[in-house]
N, C-alpha and C positions, 0 to 999 in steps of 0.2 A: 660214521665217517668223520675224521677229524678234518680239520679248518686248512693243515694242509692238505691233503689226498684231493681237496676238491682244487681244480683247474680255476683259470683267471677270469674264464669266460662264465662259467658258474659263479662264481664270486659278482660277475657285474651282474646277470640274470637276479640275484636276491638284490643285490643292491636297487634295481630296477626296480623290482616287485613292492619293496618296501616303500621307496619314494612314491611310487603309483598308488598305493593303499593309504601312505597320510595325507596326500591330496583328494583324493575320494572321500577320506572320512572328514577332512576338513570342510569340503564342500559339503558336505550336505548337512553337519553338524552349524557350519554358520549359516544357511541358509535358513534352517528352521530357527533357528532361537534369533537371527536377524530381525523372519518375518514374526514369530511372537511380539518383538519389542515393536515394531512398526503395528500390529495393528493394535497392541496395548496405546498405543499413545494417540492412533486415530479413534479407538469405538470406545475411552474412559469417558466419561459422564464427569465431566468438571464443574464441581460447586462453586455458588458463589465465591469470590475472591476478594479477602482481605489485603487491601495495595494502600498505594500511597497517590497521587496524582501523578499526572506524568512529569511534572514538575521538577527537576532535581533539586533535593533539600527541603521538600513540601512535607509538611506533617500532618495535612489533613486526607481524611481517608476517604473515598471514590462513594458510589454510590450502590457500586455492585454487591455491597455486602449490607443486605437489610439488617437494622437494629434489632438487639437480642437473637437473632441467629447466628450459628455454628459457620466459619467460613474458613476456609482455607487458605493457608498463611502463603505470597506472593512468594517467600524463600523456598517453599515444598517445591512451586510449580517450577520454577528456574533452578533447581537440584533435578528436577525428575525430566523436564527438558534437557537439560545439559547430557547429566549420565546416560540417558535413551539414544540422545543422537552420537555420544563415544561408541556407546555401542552396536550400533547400526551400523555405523564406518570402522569400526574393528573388523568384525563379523565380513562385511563386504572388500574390506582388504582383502581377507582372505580368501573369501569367494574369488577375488578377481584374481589373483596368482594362482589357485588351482584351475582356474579358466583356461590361463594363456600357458602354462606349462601342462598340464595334463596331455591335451593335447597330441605333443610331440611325443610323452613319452608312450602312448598309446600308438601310435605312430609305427616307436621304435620297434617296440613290442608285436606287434602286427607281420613284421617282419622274420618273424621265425631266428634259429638259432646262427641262421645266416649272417646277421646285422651282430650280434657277440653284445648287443647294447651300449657300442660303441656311439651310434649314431642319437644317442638319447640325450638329454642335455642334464640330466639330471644329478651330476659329478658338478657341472660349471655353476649350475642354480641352485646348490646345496643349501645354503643358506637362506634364499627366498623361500624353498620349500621346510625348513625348519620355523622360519617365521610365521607362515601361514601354521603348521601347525602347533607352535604356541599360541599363536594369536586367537587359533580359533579354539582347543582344548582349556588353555591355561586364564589368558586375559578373556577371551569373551565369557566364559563361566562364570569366572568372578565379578565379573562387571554382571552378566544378567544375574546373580544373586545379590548385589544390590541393588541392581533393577527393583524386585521383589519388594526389597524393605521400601524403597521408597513410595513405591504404589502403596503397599499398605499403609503409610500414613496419609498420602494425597486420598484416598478410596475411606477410608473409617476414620479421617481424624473428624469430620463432622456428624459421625454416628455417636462413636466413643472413642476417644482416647485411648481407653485400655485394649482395643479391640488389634489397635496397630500396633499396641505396644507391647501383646503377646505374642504377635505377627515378629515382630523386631527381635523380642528374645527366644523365638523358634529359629530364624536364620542364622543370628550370631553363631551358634555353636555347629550349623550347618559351614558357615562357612570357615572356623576354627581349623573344621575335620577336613575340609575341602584342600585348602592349605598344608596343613601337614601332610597329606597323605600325597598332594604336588610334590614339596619337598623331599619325603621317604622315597617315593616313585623315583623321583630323579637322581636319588643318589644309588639307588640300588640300581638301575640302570648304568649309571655310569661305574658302578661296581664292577657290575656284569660286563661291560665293554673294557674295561682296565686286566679284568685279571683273562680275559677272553683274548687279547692282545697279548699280554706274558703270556700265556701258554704257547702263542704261535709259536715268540721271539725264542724261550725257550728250545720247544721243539727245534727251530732253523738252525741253533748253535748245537742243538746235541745232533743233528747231522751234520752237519759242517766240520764237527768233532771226527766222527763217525769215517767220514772223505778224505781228511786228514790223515786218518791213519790206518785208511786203506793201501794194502801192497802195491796195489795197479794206481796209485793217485800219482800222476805225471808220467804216466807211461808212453802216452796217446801223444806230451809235448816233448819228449826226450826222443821217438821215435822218428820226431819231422826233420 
């Protein structure tokens, strides 16, 4: 069945369906790697702390970090705070727009062929539903894979060094591949919507053509 043959009301029924499924997937994709990084950041075992006073422009160092031990540098914990809470409120963006729109369009849906998924809101909040699902596929990913790196240096910099620092060059190239294959995805996608649209536009001018130069075409307005 080509893209024309199907009706308007089919046309909104997938449109429907798709929007309902990357809200489902965004929900629960941000929910779990949300709560990962939430209780990564409440049940880590934080070493002593190499700081400063609280001083501003003080250069002497606190107490917290016993002489001749391994402690961990004040920049790790305020890197691995920062990046944990973007991404906690990334992730719950998202959550919360698949909250408040789902909803309705489950709603719509409920209603059978009756409703034509006119009653759905998901045409008017295309875009809120497109951000939820980058935010929660494209940025929350990226953000929990350097999530990742940065625990390993906060978790093994006071072990070994090199321990975080093979940790660091196993995700690099993780996230390399992660990245491109976003990029590849998205253009081939948008390949696929570009030349899926020509074919329509095509198709409506080669009937249009077709009407044109049909014997009966103005038959029906010469006769009134």
């Amino acid at each position: 069945m080509s893209a024309l043959d199907r009706s308007p009301e089919q046309l909104s029924w997938k449109n429907l369906r798709l929007s309902r499924s990357k809200l489902k997937a965004s929900s629960r994709t941000s929910a779990l790697l949300s709560g990962f990084a939430m209780v990564a950041m409440v049940e880590i075992d934080i070493a002593p702390v190499r700081s400063t006073n609280n001083v501003i422009g003080s250069n002497t160092t606190t107490a917290n970090c016993p002489p001749g031990q391994k402690c961990v540098p004040l920049y790790l914990l305020v890197c691995f705070a920062v990046l944990t809470t973007i991404l906690i409120s990334v992730h719950l963006f998202a959550v919360m727009i698949s909250t408040c729109i789902l909803p309705h369009i489950d709603a719509a849906e409920s209603e059978g062929p009756s409703s034509n998924g006119i009653d759905s809101p998901h045409y008017e909040l295309h875009k809120y539903i497109e951000l939820a699902w980058g935010f929660s596929t494209v940025v929350g990913i990226f953000l929990f894979l350097c999530e990742i790196i940065v625990l390993c240096w906060v978790k093994f910099i006071i072990i070994d060094e090199y321990a975080a620092l093979a940790g660091t060059c196993t995700m690099i190239p993780v996230l390399v591949v992660f990245m491109v294959f976003a990029c590849h995805f998205y253009r081939r996608l948008s390949r696929h919507e570009y030349h899926r649209h020509s074919r329509q536009l095509s198709e409506l001018k080669r009937m249009a053509e077709q009407n044109f130069k049909s014997p009966n075409f103005g038959v029906g307005e010469n006769s009134v």
